[in-house]
Steps between C-alpha positions, in 0.01 A plus 500: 500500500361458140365826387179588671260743493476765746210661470517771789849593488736541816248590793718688755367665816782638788503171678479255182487417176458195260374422183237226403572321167222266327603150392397393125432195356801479328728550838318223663804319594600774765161520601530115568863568656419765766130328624693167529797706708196636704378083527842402615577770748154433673577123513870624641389716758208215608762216505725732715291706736595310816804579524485812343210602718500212756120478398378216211275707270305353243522542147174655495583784733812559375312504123269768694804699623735497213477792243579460140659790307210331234143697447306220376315634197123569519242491203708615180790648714800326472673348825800801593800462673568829766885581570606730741799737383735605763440809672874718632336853657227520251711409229400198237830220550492336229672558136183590257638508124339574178506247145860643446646422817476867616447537856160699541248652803283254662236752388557489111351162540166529301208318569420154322870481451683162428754455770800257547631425904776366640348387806670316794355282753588648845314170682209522749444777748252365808305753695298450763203299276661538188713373262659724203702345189723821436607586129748724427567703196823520413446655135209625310513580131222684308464323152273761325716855690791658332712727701816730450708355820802269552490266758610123571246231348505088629164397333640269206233520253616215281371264758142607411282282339186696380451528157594869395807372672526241236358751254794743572766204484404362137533872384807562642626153320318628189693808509856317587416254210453816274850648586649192508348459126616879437848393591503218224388722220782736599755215545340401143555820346878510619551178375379590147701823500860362585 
């Protein structure tokens, strides 16, 4: 995912837990990605329910029955996406890490914090008048957390494209073009010297 807000945090309970982050206006694209997943797997699972079910349902039930991991937003809330972490005995399953790559609690996750997920689709689970698109995260990282722990990190951050992203890349070029400018007035200095 882009960064996105999470407003409430990780929710966990003994049975469950998840987390609900907001879409922006500036992430609209995902938005645009996951709702037209949720179009395509509704048209998939109308075009194939007779032999998957050996019963013809029509879109519109199957529309009725299917449930979007999408909160459509209401009034000035923004429209959320809600992602189940993996529960092991009570246990959070899922690598949480802070802005430095640190592996961290699942409850040092503050509230209104901006949150990148490496989320995989795990398809469609069917119950008895249901259907589920399951999500999967794989990796969380906490952009605004800093923690004191080593751990392994697969969020590559250079693919990012919002713009303290692009913010943090022209100062890190700034600062290369200094040294590299340092450099030459040493290299100049030598030269004058010999």
């Amino acid at each position: 995912t882009p960064k996105l807000l999470c407003e409430s945090g990780i929710i966990k309970t003994d049975t469950r837990s998840y987390l609900e982050l907001n879409f922006d206006k500036e992430h609209w694209l995902f938005y645009e990605f996951i709702t037209d997943l949720d179009d395509h797997n509704i048209v998939i699972v109308e075009k194939n329910s007779e032999s998957w079910f050996k019963q013809k349902f029509p879109l519109d039930i199957v529309e009725e029955f299917y449930k979007s991991p999408v909160k459509v937003g209401r009034g000035k809330n923004p429209p959320k996406i809600k992602i189940r972490l993996p529960l092991c005995r009570g246990k959070v399953e899922c690598g949480i890490y802070d802005n430095k790559r640190q592996s961290i609690h699942y409850s040092e996750i503050n509230k209104s914090s901006k949150m990148i997920c490496v989320l995989k689709l795990v398809g469609l689970r069917f119950l008895k008048q249901q259907v589920i698109c399951e999500w999967t995260p794989i990796q969380l990282s906490a952009c605004d957390l800093e923690s004191n722990v080593q751990s392994n990190y697969l969020i590559d951050e250079s693919l990012l494209s919002d713009a303290e992203e692009a913010e943090a890349i022209e100062a890190e070029a700034i600062e290369a073009e200094e040294a590299i400018d340092a450099g030459e007035a040493i290299e100049d200095e030598e030269e004058v010297l010999a």
